[in-house]
C-alpha positions in Angstrom: 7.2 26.2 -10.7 7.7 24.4 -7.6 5.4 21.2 -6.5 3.7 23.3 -3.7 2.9 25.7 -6.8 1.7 22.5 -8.9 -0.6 21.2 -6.5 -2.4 24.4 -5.8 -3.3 24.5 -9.6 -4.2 21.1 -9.7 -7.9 20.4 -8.2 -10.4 17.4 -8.8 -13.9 16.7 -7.9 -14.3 14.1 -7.0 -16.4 12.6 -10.3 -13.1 13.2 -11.9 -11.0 10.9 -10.0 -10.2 7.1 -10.5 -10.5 4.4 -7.9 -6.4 2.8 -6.6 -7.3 -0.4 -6.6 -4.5 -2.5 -4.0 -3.0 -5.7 -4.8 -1.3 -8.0 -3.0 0.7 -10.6 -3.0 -1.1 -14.0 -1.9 0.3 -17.9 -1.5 2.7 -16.5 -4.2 0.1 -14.8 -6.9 -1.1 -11.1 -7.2 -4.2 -10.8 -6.5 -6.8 -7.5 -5.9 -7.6 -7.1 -2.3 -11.4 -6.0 -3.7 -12.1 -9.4 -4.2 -11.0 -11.1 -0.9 -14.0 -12.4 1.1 -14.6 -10.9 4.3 -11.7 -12.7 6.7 -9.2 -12.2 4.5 -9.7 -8.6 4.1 -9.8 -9.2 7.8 -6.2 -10.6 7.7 -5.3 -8.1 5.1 -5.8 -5.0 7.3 -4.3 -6.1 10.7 -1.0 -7.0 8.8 1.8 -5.3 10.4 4.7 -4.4 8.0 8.5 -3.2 8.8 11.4 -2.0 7.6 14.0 -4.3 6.7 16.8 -1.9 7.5 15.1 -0.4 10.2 15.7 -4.1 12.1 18.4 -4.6 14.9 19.7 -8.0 13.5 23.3 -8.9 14.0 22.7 -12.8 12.2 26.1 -12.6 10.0 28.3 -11.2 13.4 28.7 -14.4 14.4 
């Protein structure tokens, strides 16, 4: 069976399904994003993230 096959069989409504809840990691702690206030959902959302080894960096060809 492949995994195209799989998730053809496999359908939820959606009272069946589970709320992801995100955490991050904050001023060195874990912490759900649920509870942040308002700004720091804010803060949360515009974060921009990268790819270490996507990054043109030549620091040790020195």
């Amino acid at each position: 069976m492949t995994l195209a096959e799989v998730k053809e069989r496999i359908v939820l409504k959606d009272e069946e399904r589970t709320r992801c809840e995100v955490w991050t990691r904050v001023m060195g702690y874990h912490r759900p994003v649920a509870g942040f206030n308002t700004g720091k959902k804010g803060e949360f959302y515009e974060r921009k993230y990268f790819k270490e080894s996507a990054c043109a960096c030549d620091c040790g060809a020195r």
